[in-house]
KOLTI-288701 format. One line per field, with one value per residue (C-alpha): residue number from 1; residue in one letter; z, y negated, x. Coordinates in steps of 0.05 Angstrom, whole numbers, m for minus. Example, Ala and Ser with C-alpha at 12.3 -4.5 7.8 and 13.67 -1.06 7.14 Angstrom:
REM residues 2
i: 1, 2;
aa: A, S;
pz: 156, 143;
py: 90, 21;
px: 246, 273;
***
This chain:
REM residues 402
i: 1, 2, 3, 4, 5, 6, 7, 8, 9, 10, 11, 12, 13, 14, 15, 16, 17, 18, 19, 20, 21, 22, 23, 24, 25, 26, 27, 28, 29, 30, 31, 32, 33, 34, 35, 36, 37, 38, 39, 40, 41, 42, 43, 44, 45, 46, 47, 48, 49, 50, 51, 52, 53, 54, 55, 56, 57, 58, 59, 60, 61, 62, 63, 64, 65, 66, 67, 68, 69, 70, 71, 72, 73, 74, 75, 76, 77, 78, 79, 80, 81, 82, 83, 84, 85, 86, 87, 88, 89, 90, 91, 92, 93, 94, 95, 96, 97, 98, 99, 100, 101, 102, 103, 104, 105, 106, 107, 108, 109, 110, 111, 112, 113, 114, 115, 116, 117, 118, 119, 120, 121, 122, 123, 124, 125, 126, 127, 128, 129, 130, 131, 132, 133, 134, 135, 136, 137, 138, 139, 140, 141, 142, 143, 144, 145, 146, 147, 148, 149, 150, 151, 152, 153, 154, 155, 156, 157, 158, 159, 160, 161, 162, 163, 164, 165, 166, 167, 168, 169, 170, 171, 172, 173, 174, 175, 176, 177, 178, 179, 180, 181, 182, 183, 184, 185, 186, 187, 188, 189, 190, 191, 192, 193, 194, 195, 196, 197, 198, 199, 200, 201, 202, 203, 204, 205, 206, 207, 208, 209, 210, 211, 212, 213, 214, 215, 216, 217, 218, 219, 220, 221, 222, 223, 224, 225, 226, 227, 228, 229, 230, 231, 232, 233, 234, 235, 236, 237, 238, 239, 240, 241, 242, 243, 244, 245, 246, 247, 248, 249, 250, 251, 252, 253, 254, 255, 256, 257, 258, 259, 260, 261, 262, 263, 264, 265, 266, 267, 268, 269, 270, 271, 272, 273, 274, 275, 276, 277, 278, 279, 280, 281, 282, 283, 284, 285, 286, 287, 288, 289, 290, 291, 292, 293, 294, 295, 296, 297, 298, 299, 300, 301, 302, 303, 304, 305, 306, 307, 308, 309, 310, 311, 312, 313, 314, 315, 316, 317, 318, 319, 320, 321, 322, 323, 324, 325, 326, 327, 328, 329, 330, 331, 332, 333, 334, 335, 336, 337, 338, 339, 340, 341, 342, 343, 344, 345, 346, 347, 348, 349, 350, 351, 352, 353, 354, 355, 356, 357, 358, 359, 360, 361, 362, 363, 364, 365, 366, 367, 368, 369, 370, 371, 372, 373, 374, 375, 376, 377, 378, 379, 380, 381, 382, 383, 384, 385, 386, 387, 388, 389, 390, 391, 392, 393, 394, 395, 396, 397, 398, 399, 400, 401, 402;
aa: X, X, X, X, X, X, X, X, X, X, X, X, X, X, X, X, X, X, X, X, X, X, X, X, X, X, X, X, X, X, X, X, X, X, X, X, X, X, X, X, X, X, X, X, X, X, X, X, X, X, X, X, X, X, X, X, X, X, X, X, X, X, X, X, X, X, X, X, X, X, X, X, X, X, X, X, X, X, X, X, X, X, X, X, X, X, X, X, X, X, X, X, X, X, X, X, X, X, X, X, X, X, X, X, X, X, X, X, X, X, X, X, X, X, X, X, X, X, X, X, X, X, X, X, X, X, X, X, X, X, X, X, X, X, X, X, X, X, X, X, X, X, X, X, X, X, X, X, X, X, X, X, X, X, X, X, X, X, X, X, X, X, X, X, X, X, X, X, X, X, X, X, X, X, X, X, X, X, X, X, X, X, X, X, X, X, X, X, X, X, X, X, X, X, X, X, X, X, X, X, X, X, X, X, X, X, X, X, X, X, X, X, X, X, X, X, X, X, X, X, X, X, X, X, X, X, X, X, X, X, X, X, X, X, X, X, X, X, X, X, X, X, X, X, X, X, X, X, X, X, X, X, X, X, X, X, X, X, X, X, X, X, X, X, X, X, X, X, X, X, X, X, X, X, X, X, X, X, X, X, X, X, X, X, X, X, X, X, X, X, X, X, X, X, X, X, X, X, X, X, X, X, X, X, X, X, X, X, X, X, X, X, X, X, X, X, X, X, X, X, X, X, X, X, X, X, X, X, X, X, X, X, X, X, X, X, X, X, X, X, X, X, X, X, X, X, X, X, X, X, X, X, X, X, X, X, X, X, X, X, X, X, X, X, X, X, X, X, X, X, X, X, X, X, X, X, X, X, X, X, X, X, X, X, X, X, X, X, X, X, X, X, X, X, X, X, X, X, X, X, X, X;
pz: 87, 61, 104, 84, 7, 33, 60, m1, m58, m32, m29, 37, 50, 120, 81, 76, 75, 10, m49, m84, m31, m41, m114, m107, m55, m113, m166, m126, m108, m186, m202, m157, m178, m253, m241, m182, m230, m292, m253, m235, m306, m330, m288, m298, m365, m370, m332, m353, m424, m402, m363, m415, m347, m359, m292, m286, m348, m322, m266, m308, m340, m279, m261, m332, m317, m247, m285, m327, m272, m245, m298, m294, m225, m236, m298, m240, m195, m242, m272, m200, m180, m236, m196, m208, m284, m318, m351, m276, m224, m167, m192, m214, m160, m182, m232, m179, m176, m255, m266, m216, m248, m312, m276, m247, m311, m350, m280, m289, m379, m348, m308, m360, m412, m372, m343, m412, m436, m370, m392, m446, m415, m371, m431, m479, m417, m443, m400, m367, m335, m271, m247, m173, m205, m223, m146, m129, m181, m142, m75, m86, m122, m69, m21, m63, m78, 4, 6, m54, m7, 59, 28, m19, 45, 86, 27, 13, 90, 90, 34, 54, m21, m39, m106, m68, m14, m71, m99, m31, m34, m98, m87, m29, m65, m114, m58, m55, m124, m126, m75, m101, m170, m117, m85, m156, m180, m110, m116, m187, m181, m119, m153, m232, m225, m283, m244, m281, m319, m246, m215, m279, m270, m197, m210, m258, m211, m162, m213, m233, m158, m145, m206, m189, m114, m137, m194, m136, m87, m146, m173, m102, m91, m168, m154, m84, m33, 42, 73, 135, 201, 240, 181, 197, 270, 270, 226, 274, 344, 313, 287, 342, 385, 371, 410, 371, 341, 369, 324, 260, 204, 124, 126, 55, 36, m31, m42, m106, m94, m34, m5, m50, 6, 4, 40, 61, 131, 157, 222, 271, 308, 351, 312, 367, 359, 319, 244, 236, 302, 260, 201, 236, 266, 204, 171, 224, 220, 141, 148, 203, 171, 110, 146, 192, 156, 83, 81, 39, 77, 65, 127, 120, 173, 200, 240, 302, 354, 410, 456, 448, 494, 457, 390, 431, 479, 417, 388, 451, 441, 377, 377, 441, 386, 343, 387, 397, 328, 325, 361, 290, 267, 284, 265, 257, 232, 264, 253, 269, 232, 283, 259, 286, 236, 225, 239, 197, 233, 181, 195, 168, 197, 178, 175, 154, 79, 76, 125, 122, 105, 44, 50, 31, 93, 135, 115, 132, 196, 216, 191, 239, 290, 288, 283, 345, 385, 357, 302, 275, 260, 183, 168, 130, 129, 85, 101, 94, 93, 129, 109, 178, 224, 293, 258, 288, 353, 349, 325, 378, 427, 388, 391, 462, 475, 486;
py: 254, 239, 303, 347, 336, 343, 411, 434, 408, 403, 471, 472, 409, 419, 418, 349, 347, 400, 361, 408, 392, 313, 320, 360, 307, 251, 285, 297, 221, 202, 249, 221, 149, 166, 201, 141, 81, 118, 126, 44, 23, 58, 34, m39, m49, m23, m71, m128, m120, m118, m185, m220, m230, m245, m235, m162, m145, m174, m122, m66, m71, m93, m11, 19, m8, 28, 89, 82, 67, 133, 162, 135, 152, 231, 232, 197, 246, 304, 285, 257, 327, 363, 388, 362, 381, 371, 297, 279, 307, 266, 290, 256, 227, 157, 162, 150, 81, 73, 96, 38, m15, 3, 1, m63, m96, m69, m102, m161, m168, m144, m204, m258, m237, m233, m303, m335, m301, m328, m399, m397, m379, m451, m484, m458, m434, m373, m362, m299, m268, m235, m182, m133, m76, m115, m129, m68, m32, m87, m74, 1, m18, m54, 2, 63, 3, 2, 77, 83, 30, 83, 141, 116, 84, 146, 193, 141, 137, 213, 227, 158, 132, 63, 66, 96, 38, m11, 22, 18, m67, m67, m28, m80, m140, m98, m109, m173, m193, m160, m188, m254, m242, m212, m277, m324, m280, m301, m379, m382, m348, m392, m464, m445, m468, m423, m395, m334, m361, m381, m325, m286, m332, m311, m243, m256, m294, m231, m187, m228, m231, m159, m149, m188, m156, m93, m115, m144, m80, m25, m50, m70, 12, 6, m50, m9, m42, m48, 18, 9, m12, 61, 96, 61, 76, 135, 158, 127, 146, 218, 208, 183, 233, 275, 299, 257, 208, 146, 90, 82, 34, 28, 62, 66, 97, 107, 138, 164, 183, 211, 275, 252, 214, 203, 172, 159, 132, 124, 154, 135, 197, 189, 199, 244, 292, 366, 335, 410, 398, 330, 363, 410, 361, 325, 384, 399, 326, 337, 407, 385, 323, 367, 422, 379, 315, 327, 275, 281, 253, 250, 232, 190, 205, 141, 162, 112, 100, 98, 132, 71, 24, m37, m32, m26, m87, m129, m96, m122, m185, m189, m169, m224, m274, m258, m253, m326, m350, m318, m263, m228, m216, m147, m112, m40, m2, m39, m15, m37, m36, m66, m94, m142, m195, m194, m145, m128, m128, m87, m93, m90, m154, m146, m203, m200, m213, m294, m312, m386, m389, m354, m295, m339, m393, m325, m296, m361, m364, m291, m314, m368, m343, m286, m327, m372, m300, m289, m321, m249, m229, m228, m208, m156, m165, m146, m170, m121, m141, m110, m101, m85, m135, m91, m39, m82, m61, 11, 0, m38, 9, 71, 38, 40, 114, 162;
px: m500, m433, m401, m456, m443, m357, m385, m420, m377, m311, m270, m225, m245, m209, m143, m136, m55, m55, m48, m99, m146, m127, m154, m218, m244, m214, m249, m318, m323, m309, m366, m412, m394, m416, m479, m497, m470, m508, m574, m569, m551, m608, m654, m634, m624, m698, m714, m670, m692, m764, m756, m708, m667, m592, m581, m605, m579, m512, m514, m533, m473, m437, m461, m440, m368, m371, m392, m333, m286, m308, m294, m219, m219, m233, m182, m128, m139, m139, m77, m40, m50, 3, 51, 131, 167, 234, 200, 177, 212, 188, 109, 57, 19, 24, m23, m76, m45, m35, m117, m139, m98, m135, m202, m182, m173, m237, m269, m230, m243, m322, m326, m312, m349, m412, m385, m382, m465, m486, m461, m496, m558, m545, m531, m595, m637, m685, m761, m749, m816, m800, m843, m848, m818, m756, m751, m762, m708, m660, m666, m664, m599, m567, m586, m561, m489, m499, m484, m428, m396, m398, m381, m323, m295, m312, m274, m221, m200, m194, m156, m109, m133, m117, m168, m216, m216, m221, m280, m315, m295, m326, m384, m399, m393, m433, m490, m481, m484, m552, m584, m560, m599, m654, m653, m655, m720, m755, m723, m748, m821, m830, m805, m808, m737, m697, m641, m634, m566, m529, m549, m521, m452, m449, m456, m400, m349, m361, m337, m278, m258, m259, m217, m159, m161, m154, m100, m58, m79, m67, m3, 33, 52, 70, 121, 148, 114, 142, 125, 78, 105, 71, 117, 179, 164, 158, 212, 264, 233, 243, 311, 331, 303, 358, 414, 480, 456, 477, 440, 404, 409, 396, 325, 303, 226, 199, 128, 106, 37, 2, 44, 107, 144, 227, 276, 343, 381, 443, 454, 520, 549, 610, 677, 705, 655, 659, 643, 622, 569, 553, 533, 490, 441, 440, 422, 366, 345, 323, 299, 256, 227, 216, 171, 137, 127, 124, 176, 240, 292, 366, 415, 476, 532, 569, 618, 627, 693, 658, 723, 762, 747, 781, 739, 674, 698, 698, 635, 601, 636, 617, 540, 536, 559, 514, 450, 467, 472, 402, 369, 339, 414, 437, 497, 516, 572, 622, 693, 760, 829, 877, 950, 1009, 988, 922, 863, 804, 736, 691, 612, 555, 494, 422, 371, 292, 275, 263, 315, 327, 406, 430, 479, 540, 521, 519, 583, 621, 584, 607, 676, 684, 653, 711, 761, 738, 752, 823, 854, 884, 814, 795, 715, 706, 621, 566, 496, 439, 362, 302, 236, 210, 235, 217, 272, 323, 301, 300, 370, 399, 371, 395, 474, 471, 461, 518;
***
């Protein structure tokens, strides 16, 4: 069903990678989140207010706020999809991210307000007459919650959507805390047991629990979270790919929004070589990654001695050293200023964010180590870190090609 509606509603739906595209399939599933969410308030609150059930009416509200979070949702996607100005250059695609951190708290301010009324109705318990149609209003409501669940997920994985994947995780525990109040209108008709106040608190702590998920999943791309591993990946297989380019280091990605992807690398080409040959794949490099991948990249040009056979005797030396202080440390632009009374050995050593001994203990390690190979030599060292620890790899191996 979910492609069908796609098919009928969603213009070039195909299109997936144009932005446009992006924000007609954003806007469609925000539309049919406020008419769905409107249809299951209504419903409930009927019913809830017929039934003096806490419970129910806890849900029906629990649906107005999904209605209103849809409505957030379309106004995200509408306005994610302005294209770049003099204010934003970099566009405004983030406001996908900024509209489901506001969704998340309404969720979250949702949650403990019914949590505190459903106290209440522990405390100064209220007879609540339950009836079959208030059964059967809640099972069609966790089957229609059952759907929103597979088609937000189904849209959100096409379109790459982070809010749209949290809807789907809400919309699921959205089934769940229905069929829990399902389950305390059985328990209660079938023991006279009041349950309609816990079921209205677990109902509550469901909502409270989705809202600080998608606080934490909403705001990490706000804060400039680790790109994923498949990005990183790929980006240096292709870079590496080329003709030239002897190793990779200092891979930097920022994403503002779906489609709005930029970076930066360094890349080491041999110092022998035509700078004016350099340049050229450099340029290709960006102009490639620009055209195929949507990606904005920017190439750093390290130039590397690899014709003299001295410097890259003690780079070997050097890098064995290192593997055996710990095989995560890696080093890369490694130069070499020789002199008669001392010689400057300039690098660069990279270690995974959380490494165990602080940048200072690691600097003086490096030092002596140097100094056990020849007294002359002075380190000259900075210490990077890595946010994608199989990187290091990809580097090493890129070094040894010529």
């Amino acid at each position: 069903m979910t492609k069908l509606l796609i098919r009928l509603f969603v213009k070039s739906y195909k299109d997936v990678h144009l932005p446009e595209v992006r924000a007609r399939y954003g806007k469609f599933a925000g539309i049919v989140g406020i008419v769905t969410n409107l249809l299951l308030f209504l419903g409930k609150i009927i019913v809830g207010l017929l039934f003096n059930s806490v419970s129910i009416i806890a849900d029906a509200v629990n649906n107005l706020s999904d209605s209103a979070s849809s409505v957030i949702t379309l106004v995200g996607f509408k306005l994610s999809g302005k294209p770049a100005d003099a204010e934003h250059p970099y566009g405004h695609a983030r406001m996908e991210y900024i509209s489901g951190m506001i969704v998340s708290f309404l969720i979250l301010m949702l949650g403990l307000q019914l949590a505190g009324n459903s106290v209440q109705k522990i405390i100064n318990p209220e007879e609540a007459v339950f009836g079959v149609s208030a059964g059967i209003v809640l099972v069609l409501s966790a089957l229609m919650k059952g759907w929103q669940c597979l088609f937000y997920k189904k849209v959100g994985k096409i379109i790459s959507s982070p809010t749209l994947s949290a809807t789907a995780a809400d919309s699921l525990n959205d089934v769940f805390s229905t069929v829990a109040v399902l389950a305390g209108l059985i328990i209660t008709s079938l023991t006279g047991f009041n349950l309609d106040g816990y079921m209205g608190l677990v109902v509550a702590v469901f909502i409270i629990i989705t809202g600080v998920k998608v606080i934490i999943e909403t705001s990490n791309p706000l804060l400039g979270a680790a790109p994923p591993h498949e990005l990183v990946d790929h980006i240096c297989e292709k870079v590496l790919s080329y003709d030239g380019i002897l190793g990779i280091h200092d891979l930097v990605i920022h994403t503002y929004g779906a489609g709005r992807c930029f970076a930066s690398i360094h890349c080491e080409v041999s110092a022998s070589a035509d700078i004016m040959v350099s340049h050229d794949i450099v340029d290709t490099i960006e102009h490639d990654f620009l055209r195929e991948e949507n990606i904005h990249l920017v190439v750093h040009m390290d130039p590397i001695d690899v014709d003299n056979p001295r410097t890259m005797e003690l780079k070997r030396q050097v890098s064995e050293k290192l593997r055996e202080m710990d095989p995560q440390i890696t080093m890369h632009d490694f130069r070499v200023v020789w002199g008669h009374s001392h010689t400057n050995v300039i690098f660069d050593i990279c270690v995974p964010f959380g490494y165990g001994v602080s940048d200072e203990e690691m600097l003086r390690k490096v030092g002596e180590m140097l100094k056990e190979l020849d007294s002359k030599y002075c380190a000259v060292v900075t210490v990077d870190h890595d946010y994608v620890p199989n990187l290091e790899a990809k580097k090493e191996s890129g070094s040894n090609r010529k």
